[in-house]
N, C-alpha and C positions, 0 to 999 in steps of 0.2 A: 471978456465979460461972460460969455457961456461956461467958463470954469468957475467961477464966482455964483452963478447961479445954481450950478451942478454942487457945489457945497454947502451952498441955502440948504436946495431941496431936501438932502442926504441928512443934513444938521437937524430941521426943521423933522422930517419922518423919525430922526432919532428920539429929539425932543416927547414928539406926540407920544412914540408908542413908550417910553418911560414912564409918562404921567398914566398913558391909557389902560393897555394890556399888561405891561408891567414888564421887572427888569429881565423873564425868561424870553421874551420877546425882544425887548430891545438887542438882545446879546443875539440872537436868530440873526438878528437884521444887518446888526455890525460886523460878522464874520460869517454869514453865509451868502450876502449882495458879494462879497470878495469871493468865495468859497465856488459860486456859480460861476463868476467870470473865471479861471483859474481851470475847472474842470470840463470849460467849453475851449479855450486855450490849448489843453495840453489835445483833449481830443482833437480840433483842427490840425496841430502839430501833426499827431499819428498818422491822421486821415491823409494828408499830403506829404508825408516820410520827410520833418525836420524837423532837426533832435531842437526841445525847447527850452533849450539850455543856451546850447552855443551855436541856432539856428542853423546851423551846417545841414545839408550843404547849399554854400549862401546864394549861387548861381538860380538856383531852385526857390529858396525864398524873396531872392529880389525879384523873381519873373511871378510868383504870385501876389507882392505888391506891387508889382507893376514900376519898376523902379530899372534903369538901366545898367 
């Protein structure tokens, strides 16, 4: 249900800012909401030395999810 509402929300902010501010904005919103998550991604990658690609090495990344 909280993915269903997470696509509301996102559909719903799309909608507005179309009608609202207009279509320079809407395209802000649909590829930089992605553009931000992706450029916090690759940073945390660096930050804790796994390539984020092919999360290697994986010892490394299952101990910072917490996975055994």
């Amino acid at each position: 249900m909280e993915k269903v509402l997470e696509v509301g929300v996102l559909l719903r902010g799309t909608a507005l800012l179309s009608r609202g501010p207009g279509r320079p904005w809407t395209f802000a919103w649909i590829f930089g909401l992605p553009g931000v998550g992706l450029v916090f991604y690759l940073w945390w990658c660096k930050k804790h030395g796994i390539d984020p690609l092919t999360a290697e090495p994986k010892e490394r990344y299952y101990e910072l999810r917490g996975w055994d």
